[in-house]
Backbone atoms as SQL, in Angstrom:
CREATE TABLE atoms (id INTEGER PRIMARY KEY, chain TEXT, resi INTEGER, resn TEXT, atom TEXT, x REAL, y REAL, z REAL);
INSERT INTO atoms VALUES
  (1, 'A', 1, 'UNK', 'N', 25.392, -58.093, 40.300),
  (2, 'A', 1, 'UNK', 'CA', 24.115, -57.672, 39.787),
  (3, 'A', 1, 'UNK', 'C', 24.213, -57.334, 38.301),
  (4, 'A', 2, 'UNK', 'N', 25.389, -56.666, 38.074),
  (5, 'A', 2, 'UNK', 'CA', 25.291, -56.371, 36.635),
  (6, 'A', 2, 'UNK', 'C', 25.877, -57.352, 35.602),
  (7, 'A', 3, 'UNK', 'N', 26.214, -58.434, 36.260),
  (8, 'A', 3, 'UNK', 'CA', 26.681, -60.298, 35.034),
  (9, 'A', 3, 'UNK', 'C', 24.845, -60.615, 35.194),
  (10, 'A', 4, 'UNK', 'N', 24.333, -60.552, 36.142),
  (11, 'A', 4, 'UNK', 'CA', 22.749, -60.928, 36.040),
  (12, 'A', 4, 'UNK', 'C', 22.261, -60.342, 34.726),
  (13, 'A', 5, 'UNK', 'N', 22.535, -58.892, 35.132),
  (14, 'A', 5, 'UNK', 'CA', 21.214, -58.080, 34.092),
  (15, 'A', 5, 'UNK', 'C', 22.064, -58.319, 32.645),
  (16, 'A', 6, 'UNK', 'N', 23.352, -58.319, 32.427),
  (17, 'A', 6, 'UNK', 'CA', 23.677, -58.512, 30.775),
  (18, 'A', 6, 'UNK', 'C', 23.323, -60.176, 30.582),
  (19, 'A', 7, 'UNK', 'N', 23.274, -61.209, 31.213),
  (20, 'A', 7, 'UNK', 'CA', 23.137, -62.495, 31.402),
  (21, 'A', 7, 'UNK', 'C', 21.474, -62.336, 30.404),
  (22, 'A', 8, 'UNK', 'N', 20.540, -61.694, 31.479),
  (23, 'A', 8, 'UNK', 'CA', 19.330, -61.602, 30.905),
  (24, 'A', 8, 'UNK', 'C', 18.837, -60.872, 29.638),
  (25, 'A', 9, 'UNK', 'N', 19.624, -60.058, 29.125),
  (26, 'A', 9, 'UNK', 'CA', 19.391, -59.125, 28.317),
  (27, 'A', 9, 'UNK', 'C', 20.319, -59.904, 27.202),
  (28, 'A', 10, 'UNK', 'N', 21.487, -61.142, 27.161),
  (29, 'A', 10, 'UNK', 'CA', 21.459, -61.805, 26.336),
  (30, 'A', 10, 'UNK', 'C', 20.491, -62.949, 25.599),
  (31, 'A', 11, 'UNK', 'N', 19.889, -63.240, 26.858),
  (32, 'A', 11, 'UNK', 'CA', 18.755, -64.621, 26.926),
  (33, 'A', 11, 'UNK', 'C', 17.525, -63.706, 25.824),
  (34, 'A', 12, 'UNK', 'N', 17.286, -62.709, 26.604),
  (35, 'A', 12, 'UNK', 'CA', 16.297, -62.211, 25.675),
  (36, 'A', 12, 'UNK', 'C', 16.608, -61.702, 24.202),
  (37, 'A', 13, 'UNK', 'N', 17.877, -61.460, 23.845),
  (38, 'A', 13, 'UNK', 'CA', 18.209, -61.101, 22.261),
  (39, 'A', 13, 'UNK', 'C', 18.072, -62.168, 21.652),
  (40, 'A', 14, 'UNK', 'N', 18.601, -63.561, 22.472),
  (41, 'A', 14, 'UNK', 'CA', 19.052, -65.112, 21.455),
  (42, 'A', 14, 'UNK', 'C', 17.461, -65.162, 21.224),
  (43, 'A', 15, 'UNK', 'N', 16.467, -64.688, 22.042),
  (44, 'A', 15, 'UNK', 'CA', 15.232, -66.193, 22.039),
  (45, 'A', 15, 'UNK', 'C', 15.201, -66.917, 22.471),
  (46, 'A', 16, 'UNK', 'N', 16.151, -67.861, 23.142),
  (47, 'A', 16, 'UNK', 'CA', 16.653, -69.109, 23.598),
  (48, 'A', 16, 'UNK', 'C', 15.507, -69.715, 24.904),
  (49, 'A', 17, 'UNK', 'N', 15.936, -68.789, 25.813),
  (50, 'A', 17, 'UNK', 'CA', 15.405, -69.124, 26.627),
  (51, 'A', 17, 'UNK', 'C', 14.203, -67.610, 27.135),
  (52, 'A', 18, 'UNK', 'N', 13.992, -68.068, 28.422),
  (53, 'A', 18, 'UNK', 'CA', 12.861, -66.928, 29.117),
  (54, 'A', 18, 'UNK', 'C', 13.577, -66.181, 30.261),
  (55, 'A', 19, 'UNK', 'N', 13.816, -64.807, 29.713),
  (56, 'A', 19, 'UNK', 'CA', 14.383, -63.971, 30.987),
  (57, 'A', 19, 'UNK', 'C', 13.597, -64.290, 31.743),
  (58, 'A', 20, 'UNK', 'N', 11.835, -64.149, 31.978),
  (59, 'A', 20, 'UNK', 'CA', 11.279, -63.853, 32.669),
  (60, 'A', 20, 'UNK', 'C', 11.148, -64.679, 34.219),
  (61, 'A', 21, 'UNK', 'N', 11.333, -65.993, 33.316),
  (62, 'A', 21, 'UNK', 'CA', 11.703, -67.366, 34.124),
  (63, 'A', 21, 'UNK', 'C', 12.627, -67.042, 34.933),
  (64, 'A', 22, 'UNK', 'N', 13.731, -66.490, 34.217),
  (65, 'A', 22, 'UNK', 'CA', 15.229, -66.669, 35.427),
  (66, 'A', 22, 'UNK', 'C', 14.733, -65.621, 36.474),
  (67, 'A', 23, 'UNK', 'N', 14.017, -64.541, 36.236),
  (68, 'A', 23, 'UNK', 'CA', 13.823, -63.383, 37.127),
  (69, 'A', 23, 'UNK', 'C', 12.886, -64.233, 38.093),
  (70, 'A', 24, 'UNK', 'N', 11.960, -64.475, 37.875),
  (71, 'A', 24, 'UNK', 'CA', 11.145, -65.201, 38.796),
  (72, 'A', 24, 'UNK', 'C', 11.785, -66.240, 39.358),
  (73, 'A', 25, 'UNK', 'N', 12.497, -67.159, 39.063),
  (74, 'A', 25, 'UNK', 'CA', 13.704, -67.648, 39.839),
  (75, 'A', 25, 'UNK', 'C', 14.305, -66.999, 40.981),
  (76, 'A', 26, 'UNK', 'N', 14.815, -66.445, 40.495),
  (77, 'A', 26, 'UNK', 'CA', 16.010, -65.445, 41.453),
  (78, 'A', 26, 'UNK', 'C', 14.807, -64.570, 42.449),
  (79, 'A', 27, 'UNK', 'N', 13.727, -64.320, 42.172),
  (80, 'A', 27, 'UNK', 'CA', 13.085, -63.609, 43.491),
  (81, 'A', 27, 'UNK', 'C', 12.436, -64.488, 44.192),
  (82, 'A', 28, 'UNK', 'N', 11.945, -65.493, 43.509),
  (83, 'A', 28, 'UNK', 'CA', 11.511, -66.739, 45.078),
  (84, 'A', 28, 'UNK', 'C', 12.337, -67.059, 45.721),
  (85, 'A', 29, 'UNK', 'N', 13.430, -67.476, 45.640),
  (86, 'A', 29, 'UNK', 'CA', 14.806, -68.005, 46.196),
  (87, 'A', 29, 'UNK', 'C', 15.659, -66.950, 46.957),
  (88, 'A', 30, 'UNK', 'N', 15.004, -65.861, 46.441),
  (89, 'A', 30, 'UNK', 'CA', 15.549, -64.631, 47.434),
  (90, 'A', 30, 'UNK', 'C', 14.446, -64.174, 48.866),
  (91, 'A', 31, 'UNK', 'N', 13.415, -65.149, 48.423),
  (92, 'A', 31, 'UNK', 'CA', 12.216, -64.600, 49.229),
  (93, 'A', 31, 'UNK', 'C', 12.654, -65.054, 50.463),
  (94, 'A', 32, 'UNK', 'N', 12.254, -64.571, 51.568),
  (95, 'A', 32, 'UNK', 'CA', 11.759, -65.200, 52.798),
  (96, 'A', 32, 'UNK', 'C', 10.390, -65.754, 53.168),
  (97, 'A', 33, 'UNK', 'N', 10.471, -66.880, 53.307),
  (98, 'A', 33, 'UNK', 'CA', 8.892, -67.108, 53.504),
  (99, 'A', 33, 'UNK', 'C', 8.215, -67.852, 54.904),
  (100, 'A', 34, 'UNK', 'N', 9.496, -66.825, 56.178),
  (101, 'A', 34, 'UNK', 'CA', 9.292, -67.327, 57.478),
  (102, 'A', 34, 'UNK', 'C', 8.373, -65.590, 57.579),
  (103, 'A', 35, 'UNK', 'N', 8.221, -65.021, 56.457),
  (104, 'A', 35, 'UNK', 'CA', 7.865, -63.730, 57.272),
  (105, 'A', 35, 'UNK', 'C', 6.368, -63.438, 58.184),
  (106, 'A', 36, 'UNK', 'N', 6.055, -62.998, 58.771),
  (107, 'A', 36, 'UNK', 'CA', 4.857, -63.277, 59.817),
  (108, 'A', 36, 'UNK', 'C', 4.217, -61.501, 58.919),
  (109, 'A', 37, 'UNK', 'N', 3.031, -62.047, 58.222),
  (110, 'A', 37, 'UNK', 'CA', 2.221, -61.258, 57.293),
  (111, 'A', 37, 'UNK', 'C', 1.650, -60.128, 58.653),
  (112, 'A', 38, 'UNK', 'N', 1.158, -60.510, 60.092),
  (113, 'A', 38, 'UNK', 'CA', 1.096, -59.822, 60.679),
  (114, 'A', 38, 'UNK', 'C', 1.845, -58.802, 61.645),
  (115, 'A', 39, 'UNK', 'N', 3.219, -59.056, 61.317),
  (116, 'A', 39, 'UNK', 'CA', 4.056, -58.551, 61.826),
  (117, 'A', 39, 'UNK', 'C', 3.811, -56.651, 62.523),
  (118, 'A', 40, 'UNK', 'N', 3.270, -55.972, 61.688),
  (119, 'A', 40, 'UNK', 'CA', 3.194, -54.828, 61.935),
  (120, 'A', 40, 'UNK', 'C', 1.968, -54.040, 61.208),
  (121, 'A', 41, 'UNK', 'N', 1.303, -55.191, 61.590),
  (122, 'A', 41, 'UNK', 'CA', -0.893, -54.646, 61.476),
  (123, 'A', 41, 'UNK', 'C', -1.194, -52.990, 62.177),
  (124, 'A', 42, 'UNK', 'N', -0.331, -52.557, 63.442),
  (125, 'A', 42, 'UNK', 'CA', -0.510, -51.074, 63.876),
  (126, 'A', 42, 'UNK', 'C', 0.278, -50.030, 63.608),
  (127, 'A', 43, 'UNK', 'N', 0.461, -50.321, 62.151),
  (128, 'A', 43, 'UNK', 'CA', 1.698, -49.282, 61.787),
  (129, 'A', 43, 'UNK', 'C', 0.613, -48.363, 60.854),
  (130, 'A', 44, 'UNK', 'N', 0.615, -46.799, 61.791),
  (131, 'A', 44, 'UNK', 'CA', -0.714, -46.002, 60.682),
  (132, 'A', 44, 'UNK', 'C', 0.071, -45.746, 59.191),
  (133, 'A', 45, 'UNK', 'N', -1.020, -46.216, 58.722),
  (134, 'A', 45, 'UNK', 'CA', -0.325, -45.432, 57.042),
  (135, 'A', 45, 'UNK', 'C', -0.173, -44.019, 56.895),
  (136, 'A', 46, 'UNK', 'N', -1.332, -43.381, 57.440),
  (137, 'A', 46, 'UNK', 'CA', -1.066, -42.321, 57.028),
  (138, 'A', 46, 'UNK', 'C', 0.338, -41.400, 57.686),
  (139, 'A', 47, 'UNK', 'N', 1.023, -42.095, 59.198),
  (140, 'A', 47, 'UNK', 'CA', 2.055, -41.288, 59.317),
  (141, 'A', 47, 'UNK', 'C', 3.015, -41.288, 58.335),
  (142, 'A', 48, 'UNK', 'N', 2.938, -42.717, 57.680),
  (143, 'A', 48, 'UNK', 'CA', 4.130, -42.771, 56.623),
  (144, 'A', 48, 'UNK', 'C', 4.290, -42.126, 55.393),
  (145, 'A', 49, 'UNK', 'N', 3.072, -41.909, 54.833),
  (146, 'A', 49, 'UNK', 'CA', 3.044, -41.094, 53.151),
  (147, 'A', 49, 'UNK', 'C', 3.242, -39.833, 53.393),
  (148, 'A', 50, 'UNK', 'N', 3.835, -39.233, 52.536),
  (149, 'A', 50, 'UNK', 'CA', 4.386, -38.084, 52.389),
  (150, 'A', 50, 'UNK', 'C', 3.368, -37.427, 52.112),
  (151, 'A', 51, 'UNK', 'N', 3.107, -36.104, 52.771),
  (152, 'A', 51, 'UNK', 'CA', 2.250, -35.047, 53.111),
  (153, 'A', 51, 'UNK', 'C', 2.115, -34.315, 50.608),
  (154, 'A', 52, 'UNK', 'N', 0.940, -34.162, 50.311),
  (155, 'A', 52, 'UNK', 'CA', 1.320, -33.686, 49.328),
  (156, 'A', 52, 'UNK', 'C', 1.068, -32.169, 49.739),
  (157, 'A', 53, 'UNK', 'N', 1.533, -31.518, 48.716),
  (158, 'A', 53, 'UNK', 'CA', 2.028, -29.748, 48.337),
  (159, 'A', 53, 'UNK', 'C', 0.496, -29.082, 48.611),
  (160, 'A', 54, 'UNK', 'N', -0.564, -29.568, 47.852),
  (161, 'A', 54, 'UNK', 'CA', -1.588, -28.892, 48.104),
  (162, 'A', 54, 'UNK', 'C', -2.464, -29.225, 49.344),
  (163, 'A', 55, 'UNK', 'N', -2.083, -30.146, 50.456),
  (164, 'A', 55, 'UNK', 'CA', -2.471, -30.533, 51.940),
  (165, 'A', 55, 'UNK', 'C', -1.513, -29.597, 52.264),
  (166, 'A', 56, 'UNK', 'N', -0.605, -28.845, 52.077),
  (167, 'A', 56, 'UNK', 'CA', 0.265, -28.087, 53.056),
  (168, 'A', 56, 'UNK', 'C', 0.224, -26.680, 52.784),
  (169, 'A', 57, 'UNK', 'N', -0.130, -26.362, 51.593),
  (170, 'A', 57, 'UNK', 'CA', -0.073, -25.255, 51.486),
  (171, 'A', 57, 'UNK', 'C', -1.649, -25.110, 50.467),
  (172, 'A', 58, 'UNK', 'N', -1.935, -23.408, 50.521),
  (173, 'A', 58, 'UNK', 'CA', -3.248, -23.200, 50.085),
  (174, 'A', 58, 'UNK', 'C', -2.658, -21.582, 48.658),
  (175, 'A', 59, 'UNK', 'N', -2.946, -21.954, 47.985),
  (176, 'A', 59, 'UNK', 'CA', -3.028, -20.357, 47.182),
  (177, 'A', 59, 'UNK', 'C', -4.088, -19.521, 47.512),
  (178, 'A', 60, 'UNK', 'N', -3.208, -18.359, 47.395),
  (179, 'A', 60, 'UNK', 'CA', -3.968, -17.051, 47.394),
  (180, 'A', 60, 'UNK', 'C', -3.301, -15.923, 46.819),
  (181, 'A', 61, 'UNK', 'N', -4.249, -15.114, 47.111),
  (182, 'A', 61, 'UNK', 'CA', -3.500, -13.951, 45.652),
  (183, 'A', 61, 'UNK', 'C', -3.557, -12.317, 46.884),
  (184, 'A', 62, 'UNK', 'N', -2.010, -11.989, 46.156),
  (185, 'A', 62, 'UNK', 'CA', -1.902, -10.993, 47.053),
  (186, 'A', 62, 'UNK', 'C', -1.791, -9.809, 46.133),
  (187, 'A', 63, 'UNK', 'N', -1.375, -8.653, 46.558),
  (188, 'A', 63, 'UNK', 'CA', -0.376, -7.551, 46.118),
  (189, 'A', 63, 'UNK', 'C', 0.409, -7.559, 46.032),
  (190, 'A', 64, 'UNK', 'N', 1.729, -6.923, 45.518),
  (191, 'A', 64, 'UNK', 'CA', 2.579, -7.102, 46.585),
  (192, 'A', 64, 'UNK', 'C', 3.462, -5.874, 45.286),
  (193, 'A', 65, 'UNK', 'N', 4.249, -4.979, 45.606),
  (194, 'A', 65, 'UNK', 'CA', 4.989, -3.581, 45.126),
  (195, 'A', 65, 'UNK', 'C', 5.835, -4.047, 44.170),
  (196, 'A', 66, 'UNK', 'N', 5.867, -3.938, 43.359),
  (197, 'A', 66, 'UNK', 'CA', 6.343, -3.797, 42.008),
  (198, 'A', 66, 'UNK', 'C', 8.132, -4.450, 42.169),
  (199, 'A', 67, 'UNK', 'N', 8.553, -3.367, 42.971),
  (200, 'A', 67, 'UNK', 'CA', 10.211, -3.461, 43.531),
  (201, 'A', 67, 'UNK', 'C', 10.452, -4.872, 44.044),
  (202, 'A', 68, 'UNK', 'N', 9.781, -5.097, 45.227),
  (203, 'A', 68, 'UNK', 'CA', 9.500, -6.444, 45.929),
  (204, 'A', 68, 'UNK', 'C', 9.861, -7.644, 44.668),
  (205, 'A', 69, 'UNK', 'N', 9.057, -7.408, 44.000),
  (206, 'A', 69, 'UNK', 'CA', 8.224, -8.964, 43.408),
  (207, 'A', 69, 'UNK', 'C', 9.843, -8.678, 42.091),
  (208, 'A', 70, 'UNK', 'N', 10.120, -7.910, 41.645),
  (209, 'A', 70, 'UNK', 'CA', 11.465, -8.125, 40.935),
  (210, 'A', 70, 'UNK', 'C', 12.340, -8.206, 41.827),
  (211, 'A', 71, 'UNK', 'N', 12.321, -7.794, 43.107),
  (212, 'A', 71, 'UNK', 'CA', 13.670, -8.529, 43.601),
  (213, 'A', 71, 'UNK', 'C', 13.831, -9.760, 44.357),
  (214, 'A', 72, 'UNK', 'N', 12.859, -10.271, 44.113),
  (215, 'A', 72, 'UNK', 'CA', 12.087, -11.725, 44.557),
  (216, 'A', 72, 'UNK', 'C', 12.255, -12.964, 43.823),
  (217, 'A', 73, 'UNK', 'N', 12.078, -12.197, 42.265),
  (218, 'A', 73, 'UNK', 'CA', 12.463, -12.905, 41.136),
  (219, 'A', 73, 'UNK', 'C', 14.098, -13.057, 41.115),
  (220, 'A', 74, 'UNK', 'N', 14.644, -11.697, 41.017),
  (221, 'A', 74, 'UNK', 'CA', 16.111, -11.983, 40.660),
  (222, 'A', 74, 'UNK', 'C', 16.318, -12.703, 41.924),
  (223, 'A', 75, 'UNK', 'N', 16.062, -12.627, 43.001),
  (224, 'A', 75, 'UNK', 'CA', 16.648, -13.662, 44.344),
  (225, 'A', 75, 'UNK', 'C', 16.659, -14.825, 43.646),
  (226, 'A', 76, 'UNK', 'N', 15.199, -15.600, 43.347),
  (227, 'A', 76, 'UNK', 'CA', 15.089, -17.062, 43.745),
  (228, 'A', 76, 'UNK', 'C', 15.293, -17.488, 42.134),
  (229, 'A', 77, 'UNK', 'N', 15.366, -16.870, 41.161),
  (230, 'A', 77, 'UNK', 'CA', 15.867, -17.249, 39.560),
  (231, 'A', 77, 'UNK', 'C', 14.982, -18.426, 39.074),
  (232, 'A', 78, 'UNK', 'N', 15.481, -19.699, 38.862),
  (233, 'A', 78, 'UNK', 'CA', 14.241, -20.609, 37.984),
  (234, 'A', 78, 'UNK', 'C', 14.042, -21.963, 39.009),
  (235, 'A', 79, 'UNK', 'N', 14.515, -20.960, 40.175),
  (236, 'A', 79, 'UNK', 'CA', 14.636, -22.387, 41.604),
  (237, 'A', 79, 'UNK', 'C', 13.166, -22.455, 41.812),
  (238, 'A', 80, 'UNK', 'N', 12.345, -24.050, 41.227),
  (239, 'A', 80, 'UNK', 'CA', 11.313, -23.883, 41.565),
  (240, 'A', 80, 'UNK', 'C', 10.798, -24.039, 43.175),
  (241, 'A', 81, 'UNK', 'N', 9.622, -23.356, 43.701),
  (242, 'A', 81, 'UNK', 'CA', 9.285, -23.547, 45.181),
  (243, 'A', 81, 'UNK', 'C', 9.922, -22.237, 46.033),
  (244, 'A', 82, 'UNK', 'N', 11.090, -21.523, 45.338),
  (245, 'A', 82, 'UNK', 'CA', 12.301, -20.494, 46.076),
  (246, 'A', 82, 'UNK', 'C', 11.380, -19.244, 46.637),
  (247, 'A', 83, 'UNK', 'N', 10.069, -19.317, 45.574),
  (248, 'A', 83, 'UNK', 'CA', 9.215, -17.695, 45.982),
  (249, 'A', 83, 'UNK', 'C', 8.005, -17.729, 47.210),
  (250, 'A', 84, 'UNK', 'N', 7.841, -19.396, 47.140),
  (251, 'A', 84, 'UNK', 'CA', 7.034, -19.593, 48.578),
  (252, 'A', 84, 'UNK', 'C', 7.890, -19.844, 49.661),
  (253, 'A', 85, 'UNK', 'N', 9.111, -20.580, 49.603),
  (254, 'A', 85, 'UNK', 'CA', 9.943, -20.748, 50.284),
  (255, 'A', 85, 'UNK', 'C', 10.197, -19.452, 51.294),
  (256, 'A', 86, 'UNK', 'N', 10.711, -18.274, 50.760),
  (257, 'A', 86, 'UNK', 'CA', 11.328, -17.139, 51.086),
  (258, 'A', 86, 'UNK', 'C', 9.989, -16.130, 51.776),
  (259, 'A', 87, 'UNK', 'N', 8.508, -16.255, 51.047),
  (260, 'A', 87, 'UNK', 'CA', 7.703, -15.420, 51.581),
  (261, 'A', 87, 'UNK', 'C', 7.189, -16.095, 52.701),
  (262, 'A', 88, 'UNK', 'N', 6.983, -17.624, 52.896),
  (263, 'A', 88, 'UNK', 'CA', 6.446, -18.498, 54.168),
  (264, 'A', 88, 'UNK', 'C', 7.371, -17.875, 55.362),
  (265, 'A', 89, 'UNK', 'N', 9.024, -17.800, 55.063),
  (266, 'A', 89, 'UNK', 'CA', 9.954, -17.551, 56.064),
  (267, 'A', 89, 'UNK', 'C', 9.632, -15.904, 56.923),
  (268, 'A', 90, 'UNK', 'N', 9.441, -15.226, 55.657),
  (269, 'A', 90, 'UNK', 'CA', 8.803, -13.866, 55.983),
  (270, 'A', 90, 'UNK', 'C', 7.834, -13.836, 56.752),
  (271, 'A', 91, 'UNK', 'N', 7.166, -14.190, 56.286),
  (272, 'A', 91, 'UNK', 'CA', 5.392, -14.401, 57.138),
  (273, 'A', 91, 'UNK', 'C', 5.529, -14.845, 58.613),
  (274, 'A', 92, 'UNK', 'N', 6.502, -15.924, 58.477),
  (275, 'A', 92, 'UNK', 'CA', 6.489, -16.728, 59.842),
  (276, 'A', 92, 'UNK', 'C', 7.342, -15.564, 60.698),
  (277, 'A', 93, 'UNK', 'N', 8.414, -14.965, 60.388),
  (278, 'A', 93, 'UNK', 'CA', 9.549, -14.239, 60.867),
  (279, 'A', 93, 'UNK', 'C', 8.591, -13.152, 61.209),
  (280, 'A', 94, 'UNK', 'N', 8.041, -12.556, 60.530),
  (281, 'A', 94, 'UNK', 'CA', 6.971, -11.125, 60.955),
  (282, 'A', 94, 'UNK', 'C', 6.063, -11.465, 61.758),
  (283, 'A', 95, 'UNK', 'N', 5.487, -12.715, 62.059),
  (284, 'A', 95, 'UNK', 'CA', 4.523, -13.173, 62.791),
  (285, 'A', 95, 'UNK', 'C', 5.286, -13.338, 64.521),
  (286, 'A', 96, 'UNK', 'N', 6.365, -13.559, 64.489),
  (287, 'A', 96, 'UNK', 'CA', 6.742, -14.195, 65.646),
  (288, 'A', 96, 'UNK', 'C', 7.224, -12.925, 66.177),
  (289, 'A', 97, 'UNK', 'N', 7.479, -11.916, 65.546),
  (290, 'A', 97, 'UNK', 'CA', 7.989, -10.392, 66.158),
  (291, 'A', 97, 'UNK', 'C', 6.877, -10.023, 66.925),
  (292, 'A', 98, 'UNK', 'N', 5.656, -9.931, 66.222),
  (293, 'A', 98, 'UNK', 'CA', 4.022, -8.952, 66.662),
  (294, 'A', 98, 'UNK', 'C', 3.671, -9.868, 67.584),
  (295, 'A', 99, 'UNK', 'N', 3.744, -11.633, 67.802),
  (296, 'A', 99, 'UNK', 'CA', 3.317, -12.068, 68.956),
  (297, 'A', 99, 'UNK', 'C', 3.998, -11.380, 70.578),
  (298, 'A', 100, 'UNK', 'N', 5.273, -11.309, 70.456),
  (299, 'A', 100, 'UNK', 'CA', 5.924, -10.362, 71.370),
  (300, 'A', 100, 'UNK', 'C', 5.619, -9.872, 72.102);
């Protein structure tokens, strides 16, 4: 792969010829073109895409004691995500005690 890419990246310094050509080359000839376009028509999309941050989680604004929230900080430092991370675990952990 990497005699390809300096191969092409000479073609394109000389002028000579057309990288673009050889690339398009090399991916038809790599193609398959027994593939059956309907192969997998019932595959849901949406199980496949990755859930985004604001579908999973919601802001809101709390209180929370002075002591807490600095030792929250020094815990999770410049790890971004570390301060929802740690209070979701809380929440869930305090929740599953009071169902009891």
């Amino acid at each position: 792969m990497s005699n390809m890419k300096d191969s092409l990246k000479n073609k394109v310094r000389s002028g000579k010829e057309s990288a673009h050509a050889q690339l398009f080359d090399q991916i038809n000839t790599n193609e398959n073109t027994n593939v059956d376009v309907n192969e997998n028509t019932n595959v849901d999309v949406n199980e496949t895409k990755k859930k985004k941050f604001e579908d999973m989680y919601t802001r809101a604004t709390f209180y929370i004691n002075n002591d807490l929230l600095s030792w929250l900080k020094e815990v999770c430092g410049d790890e971004k995500g570390e301060k929802t991370r740690i209070i979701n675990e809380a929440l869930r952990a305090y929740m599953k005690r009071k169902r009891k």
